[in-house]
PyMOL Python script that loads the backbone (N, CA, C, O; Angstrom):
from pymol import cmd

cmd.read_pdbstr("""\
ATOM      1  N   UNK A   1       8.069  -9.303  37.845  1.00  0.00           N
ATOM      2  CA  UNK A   1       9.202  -9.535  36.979  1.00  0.00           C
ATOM      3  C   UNK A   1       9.732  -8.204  36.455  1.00  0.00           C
ATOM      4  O   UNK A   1       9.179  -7.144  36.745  1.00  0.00           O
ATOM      5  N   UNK A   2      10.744  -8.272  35.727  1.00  0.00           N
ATOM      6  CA  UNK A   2      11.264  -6.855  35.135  1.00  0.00           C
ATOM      7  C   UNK A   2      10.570  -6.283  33.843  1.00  0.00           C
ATOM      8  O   UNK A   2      11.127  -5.330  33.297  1.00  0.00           O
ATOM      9  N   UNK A   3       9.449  -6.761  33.323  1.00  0.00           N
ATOM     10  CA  UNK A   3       8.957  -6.484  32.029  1.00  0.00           C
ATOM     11  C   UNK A   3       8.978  -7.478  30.832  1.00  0.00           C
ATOM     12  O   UNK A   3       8.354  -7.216  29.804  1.00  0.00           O
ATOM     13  N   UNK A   4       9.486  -8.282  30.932  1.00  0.00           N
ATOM     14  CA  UNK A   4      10.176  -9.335  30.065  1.00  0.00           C
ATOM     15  C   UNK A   4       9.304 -10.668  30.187  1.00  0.00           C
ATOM     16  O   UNK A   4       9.387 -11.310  31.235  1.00  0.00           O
ATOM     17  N   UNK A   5       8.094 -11.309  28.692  1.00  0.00           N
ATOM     18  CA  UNK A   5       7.549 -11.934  28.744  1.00  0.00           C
ATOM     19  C   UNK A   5       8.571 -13.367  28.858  1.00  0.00           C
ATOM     20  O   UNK A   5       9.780 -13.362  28.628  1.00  0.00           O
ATOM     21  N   UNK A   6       7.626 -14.761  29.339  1.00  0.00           N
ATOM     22  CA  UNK A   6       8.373 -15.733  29.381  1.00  0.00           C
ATOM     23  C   UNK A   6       7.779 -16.473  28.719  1.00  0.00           C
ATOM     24  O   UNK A   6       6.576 -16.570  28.475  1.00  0.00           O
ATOM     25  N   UNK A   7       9.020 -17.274  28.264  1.00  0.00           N
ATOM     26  CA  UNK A   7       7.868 -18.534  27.338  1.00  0.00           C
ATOM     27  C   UNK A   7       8.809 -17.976  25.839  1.00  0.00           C
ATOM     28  O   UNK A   7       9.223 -16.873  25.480  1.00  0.00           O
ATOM     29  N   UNK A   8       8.871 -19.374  25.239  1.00  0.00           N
ATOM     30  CA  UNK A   8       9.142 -19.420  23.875  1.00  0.00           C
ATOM     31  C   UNK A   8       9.419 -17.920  23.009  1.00  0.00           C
ATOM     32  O   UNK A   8       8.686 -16.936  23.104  1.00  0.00           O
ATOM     33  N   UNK A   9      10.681 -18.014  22.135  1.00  0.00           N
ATOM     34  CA  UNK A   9      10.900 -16.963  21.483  1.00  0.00           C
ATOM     35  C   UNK A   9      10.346 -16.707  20.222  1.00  0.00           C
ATOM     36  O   UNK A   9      10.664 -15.661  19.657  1.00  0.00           O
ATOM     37  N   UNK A  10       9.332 -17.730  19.526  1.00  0.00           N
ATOM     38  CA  UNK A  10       8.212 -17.615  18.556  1.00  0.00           C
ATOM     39  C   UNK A  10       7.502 -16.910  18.644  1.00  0.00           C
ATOM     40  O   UNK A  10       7.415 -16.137  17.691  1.00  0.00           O
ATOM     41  N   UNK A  11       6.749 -16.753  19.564  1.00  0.00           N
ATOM     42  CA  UNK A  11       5.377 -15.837  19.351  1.00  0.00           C
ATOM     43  C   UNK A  11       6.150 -13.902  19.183  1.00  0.00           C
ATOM     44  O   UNK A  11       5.649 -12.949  18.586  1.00  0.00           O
ATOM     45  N   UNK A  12       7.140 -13.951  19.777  1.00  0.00           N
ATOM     46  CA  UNK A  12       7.490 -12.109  19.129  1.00  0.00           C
ATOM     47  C   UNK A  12       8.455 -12.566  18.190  1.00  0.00           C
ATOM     48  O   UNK A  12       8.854 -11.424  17.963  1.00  0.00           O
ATOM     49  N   UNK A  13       9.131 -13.229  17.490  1.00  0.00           N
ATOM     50  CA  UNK A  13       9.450 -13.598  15.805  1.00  0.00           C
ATOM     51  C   UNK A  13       7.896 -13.797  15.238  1.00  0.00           C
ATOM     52  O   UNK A  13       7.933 -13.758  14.008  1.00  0.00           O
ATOM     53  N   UNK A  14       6.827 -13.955  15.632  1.00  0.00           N
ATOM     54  CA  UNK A  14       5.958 -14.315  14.856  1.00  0.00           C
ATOM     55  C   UNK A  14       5.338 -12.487  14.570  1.00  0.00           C
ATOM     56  O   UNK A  14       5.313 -11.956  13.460  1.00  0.00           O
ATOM     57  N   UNK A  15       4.925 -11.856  15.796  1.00  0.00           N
ATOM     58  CA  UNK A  15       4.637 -10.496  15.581  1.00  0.00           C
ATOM     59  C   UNK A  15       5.643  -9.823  15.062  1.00  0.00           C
ATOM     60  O   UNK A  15       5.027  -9.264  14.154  1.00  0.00           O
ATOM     61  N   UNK A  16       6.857  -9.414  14.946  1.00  0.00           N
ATOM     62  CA  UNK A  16       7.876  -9.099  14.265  1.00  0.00           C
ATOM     63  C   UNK A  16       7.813  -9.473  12.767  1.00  0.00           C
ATOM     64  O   UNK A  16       8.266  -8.525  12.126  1.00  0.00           O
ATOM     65  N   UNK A  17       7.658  -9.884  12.440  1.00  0.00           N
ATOM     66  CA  UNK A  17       7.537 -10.908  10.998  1.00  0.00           C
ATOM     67  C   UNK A  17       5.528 -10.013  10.543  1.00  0.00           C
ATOM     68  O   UNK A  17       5.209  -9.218   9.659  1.00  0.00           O
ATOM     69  N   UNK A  18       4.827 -10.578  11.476  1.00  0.00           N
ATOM     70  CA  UNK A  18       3.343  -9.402  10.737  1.00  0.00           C
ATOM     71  C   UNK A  18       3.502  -8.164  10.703  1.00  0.00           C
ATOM     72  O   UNK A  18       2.865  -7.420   9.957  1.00  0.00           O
ATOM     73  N   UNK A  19       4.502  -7.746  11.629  1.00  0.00           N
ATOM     74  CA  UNK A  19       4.767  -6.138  11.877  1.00  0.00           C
ATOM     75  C   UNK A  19       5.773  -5.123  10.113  1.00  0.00           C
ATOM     76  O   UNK A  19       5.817  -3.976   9.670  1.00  0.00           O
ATOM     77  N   UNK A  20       6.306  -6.367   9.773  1.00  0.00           N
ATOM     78  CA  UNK A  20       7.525  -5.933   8.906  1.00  0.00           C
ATOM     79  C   UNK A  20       6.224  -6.234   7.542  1.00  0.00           C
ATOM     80  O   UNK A  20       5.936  -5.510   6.589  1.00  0.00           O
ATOM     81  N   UNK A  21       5.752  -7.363   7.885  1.00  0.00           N
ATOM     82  CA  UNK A  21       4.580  -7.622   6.176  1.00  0.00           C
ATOM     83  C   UNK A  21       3.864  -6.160   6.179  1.00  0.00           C
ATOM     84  O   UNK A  21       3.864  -5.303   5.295  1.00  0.00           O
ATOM     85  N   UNK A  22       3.264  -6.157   7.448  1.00  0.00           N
ATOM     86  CA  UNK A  22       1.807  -5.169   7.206  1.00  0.00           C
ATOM     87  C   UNK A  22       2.569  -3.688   6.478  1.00  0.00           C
ATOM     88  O   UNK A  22       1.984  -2.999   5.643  1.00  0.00           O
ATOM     89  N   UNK A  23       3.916  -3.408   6.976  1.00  0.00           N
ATOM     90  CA  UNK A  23       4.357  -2.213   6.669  1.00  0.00           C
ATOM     91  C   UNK A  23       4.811  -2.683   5.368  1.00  0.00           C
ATOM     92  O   UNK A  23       4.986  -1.625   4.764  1.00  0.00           O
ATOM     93  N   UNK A  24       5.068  -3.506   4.673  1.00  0.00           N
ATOM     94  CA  UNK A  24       5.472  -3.824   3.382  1.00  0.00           C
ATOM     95  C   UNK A  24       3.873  -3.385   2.442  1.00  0.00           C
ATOM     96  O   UNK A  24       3.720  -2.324   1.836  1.00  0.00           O
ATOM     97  N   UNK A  25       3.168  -4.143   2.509  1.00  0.00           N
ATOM     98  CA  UNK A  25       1.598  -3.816   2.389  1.00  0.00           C
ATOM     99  C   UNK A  25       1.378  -2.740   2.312  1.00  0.00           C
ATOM    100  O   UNK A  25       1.146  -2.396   1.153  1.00  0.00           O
ATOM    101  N   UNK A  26       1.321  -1.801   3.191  1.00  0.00           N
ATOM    102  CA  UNK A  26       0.701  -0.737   3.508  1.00  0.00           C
ATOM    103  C   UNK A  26       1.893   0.274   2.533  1.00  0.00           C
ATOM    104  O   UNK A  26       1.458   1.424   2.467  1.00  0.00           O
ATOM    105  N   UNK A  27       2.876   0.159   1.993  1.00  0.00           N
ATOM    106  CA  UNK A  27       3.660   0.780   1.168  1.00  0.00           C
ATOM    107  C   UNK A  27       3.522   0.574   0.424  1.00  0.00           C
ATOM    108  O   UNK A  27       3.866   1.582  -0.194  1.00  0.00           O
ATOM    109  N   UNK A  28       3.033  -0.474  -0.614  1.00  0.00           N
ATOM    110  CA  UNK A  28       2.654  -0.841  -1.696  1.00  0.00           C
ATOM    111  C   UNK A  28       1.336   0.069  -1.891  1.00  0.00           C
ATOM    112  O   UNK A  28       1.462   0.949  -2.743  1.00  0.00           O
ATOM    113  N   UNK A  29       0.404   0.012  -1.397  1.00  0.00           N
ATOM    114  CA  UNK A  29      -1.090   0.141  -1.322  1.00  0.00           C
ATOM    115  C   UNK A  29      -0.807   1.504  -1.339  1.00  0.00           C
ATOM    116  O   UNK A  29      -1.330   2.003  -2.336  1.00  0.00           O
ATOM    117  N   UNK A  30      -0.068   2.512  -0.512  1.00  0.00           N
ATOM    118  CA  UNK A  30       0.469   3.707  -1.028  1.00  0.00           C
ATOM    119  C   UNK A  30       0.816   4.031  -2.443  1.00  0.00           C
ATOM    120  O   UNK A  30       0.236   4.852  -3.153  1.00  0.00           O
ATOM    121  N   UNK A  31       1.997   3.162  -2.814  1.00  0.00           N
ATOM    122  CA  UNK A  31       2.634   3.828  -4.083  1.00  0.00           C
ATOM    123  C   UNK A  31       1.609   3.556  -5.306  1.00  0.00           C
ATOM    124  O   UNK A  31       1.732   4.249  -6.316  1.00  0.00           O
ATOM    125  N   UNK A  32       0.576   2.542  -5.240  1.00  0.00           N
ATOM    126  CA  UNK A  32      -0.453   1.725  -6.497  1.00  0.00           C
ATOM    127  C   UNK A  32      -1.473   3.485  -5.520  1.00  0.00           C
ATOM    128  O   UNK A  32      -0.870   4.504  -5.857  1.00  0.00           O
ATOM    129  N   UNK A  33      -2.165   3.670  -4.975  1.00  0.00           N
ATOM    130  CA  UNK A  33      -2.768   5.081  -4.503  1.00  0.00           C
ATOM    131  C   UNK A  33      -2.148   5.919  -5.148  1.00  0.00           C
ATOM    132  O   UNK A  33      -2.448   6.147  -6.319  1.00  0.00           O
ATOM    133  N   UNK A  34      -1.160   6.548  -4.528  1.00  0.00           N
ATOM    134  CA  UNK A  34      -0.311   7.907  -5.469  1.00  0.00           C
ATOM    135  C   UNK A  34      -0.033   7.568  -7.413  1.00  0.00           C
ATOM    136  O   UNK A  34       0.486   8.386  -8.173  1.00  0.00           O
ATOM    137  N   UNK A  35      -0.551   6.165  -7.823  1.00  0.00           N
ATOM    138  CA  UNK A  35      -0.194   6.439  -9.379  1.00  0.00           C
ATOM    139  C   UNK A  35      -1.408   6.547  -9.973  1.00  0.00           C
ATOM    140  O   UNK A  35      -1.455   7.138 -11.051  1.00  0.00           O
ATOM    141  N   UNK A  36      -2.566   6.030  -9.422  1.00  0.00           N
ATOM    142  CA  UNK A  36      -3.757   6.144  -9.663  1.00  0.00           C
ATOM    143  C   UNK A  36      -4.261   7.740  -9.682  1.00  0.00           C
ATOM    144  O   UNK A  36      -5.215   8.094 -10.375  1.00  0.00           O
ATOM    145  N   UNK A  37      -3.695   8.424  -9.052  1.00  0.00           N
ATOM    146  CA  UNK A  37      -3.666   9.539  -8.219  1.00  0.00           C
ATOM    147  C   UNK A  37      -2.763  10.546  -9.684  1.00  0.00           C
ATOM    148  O   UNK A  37      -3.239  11.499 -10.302  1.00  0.00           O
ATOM    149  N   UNK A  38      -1.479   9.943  -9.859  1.00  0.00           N
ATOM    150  CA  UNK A  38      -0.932  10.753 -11.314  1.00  0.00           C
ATOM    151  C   UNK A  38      -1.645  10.105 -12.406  1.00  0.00           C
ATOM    152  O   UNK A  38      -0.947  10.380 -13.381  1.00  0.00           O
ATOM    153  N   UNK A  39      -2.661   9.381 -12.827  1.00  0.00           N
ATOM    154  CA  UNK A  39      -2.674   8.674 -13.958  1.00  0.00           C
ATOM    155  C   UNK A  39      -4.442   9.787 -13.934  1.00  0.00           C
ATOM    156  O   UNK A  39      -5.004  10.006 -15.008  1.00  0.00           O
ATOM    157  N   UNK A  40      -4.790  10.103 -13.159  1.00  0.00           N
ATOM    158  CA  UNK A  40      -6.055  10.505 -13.419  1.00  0.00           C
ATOM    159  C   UNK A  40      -5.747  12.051 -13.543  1.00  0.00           C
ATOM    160  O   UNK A  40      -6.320  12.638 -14.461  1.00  0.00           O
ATOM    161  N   UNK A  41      -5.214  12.511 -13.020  1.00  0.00           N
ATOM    162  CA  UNK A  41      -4.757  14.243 -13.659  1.00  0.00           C
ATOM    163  C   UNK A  41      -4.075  13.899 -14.507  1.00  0.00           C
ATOM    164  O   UNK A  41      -4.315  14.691 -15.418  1.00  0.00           O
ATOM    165  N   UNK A  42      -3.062  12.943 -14.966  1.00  0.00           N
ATOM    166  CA  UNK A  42      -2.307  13.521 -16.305  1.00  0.00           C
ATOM    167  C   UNK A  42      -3.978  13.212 -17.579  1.00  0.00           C
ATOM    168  O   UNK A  42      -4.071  13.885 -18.606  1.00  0.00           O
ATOM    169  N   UNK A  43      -4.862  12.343 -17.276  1.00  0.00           N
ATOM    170  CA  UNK A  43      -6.080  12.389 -18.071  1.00  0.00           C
ATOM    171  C   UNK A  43      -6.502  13.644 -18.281  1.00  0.00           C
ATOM    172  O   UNK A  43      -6.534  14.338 -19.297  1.00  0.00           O
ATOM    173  N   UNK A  44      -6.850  13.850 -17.064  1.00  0.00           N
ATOM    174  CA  UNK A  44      -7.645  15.185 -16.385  1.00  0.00           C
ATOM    175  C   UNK A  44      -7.255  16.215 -17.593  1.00  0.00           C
ATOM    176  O   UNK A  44      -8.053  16.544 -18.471  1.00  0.00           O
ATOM    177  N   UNK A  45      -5.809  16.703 -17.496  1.00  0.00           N
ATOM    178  CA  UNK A  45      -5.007  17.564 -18.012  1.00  0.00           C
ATOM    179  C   UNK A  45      -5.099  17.369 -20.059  1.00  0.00           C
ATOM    180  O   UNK A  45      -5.475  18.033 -21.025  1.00  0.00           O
ATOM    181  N   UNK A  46      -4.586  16.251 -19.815  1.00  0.00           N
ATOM    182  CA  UNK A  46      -5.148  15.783 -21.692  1.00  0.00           C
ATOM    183  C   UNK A  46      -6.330  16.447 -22.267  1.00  0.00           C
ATOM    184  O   UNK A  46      -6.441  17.352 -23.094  1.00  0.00           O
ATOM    185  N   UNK A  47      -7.516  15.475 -21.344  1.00  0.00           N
ATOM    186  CA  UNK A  47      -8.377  16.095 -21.766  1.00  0.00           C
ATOM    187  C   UNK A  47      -8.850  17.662 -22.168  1.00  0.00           C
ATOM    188  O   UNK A  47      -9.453  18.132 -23.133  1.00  0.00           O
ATOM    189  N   UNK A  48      -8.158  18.344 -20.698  1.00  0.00           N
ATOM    190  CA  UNK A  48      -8.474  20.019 -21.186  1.00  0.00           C
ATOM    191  C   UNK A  48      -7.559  20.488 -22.624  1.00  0.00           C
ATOM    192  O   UNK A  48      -8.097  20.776 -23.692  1.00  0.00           O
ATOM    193  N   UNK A  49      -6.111  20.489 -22.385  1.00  0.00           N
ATOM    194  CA  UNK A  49      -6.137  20.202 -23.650  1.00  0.00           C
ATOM    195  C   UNK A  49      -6.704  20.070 -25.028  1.00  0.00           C
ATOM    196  O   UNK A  49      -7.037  21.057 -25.684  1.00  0.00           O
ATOM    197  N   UNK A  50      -6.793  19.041 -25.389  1.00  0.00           N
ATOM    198  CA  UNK A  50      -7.971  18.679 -26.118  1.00  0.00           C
ATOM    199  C   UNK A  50      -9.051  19.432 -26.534  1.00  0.00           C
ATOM    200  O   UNK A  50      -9.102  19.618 -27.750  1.00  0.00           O
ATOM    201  N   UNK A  51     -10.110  20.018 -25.722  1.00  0.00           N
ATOM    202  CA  UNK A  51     -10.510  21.036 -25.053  1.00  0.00           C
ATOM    203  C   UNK A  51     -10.523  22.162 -25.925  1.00  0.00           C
ATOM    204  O   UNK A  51     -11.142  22.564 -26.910  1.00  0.00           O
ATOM    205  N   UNK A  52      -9.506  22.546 -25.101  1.00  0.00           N
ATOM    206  CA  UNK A  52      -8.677  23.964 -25.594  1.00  0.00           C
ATOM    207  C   UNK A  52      -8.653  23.789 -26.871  1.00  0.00           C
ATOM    208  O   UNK A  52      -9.464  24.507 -27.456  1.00  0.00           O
ATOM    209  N   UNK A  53      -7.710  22.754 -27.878  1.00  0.00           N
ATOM    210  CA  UNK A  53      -7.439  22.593 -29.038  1.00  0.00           C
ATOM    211  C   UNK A  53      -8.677  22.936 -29.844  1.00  0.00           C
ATOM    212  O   UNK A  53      -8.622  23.794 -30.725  1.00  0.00           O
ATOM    213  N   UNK A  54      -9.885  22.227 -29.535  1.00  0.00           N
ATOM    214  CA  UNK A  54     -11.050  21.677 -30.033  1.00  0.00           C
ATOM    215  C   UNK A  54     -11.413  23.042 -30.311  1.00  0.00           C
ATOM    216  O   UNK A  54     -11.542  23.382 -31.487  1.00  0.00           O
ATOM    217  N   UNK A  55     -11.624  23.997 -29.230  1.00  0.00           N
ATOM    218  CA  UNK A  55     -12.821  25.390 -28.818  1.00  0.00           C
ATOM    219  C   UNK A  55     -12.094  26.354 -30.026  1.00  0.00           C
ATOM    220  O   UNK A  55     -12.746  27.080 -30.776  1.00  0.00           O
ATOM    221  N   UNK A  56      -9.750  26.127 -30.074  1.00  0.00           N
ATOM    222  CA  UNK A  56      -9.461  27.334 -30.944  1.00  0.00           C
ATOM    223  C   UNK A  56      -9.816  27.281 -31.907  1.00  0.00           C
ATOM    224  O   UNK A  56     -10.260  28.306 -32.424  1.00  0.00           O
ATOM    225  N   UNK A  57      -9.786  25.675 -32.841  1.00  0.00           N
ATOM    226  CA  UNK A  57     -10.225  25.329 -33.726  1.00  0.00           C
ATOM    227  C   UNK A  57     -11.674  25.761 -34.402  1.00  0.00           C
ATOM    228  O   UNK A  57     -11.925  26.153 -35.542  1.00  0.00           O
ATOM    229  N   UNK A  58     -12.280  25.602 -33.589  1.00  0.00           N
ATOM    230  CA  UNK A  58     -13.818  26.165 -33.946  1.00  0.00           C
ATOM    231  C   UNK A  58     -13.673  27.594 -34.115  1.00  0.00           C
ATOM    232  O   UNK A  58     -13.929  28.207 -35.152  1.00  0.00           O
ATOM    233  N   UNK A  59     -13.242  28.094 -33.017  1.00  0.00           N
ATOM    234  CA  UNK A  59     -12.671  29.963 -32.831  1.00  0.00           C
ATOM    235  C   UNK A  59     -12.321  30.283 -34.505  1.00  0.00           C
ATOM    236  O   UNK A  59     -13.029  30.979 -35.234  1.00  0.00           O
ATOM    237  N   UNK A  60     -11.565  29.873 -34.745  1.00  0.00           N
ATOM    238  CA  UNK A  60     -10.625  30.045 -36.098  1.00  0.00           C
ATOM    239  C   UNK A  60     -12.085  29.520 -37.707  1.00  0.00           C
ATOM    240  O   UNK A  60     -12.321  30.226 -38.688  1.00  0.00           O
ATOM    241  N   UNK A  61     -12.485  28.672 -37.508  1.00  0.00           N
ATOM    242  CA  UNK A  61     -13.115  28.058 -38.732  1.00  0.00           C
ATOM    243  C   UNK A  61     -14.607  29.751 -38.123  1.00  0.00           C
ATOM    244  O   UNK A  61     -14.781  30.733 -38.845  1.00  0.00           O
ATOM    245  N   UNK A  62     -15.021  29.636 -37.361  1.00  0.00           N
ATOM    246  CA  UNK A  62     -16.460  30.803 -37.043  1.00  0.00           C
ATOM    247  C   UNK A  62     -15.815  31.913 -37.597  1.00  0.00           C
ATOM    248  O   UNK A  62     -16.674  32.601 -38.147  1.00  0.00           O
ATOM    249  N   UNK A  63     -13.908  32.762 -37.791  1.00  0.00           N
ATOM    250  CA  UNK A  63     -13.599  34.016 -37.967  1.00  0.00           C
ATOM    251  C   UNK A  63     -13.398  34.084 -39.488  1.00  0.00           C
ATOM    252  O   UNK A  63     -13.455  35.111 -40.163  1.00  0.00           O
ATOM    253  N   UNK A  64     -13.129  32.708 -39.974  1.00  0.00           N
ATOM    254  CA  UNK A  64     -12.818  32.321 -41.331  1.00  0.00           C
ATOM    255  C   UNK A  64     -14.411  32.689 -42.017  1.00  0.00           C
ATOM    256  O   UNK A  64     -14.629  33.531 -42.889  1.00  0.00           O
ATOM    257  N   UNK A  65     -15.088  32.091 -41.567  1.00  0.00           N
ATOM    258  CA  UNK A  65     -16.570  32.135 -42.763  1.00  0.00           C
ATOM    259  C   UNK A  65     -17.391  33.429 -42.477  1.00  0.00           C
ATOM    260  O   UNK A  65     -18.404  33.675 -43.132  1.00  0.00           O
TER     261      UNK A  65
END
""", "prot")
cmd.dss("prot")
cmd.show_as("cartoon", "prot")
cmd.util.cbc("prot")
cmd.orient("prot")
């Protein structure tokens, strides 16, 4: 034949249709990855911060007494 399956036009609407979900899926599961991904360095970052604040603080009260 020339390449061209025969038989009912369901079964490739049916793969067409898992082909378009899985890539819907798999973009989601990306963008929820990449925020997990900003939500733990902007912590990350707080925390040093914090940190920092905490250590000048002490710095300052040890030059005071």
């Amino acid at each position: 034949m020339n390449g061209e399956e025969a038989g009912p036009p369901g079964p490739k609407v049916l793969r067409l249709l898992l082909f378009v979900g899985s890539g819907f899926l798999f973009t989601v599961a990306i963008n929820r990855w990449r925020e997990m991904e900003r939500r733990s360095i902007q912590k990350q970052e707080q925390h040093e911060k914090v940190t920092v604040s905490e250590s000048s603080a002490n710095a300052v009260t040890k030059a005071i007494k």
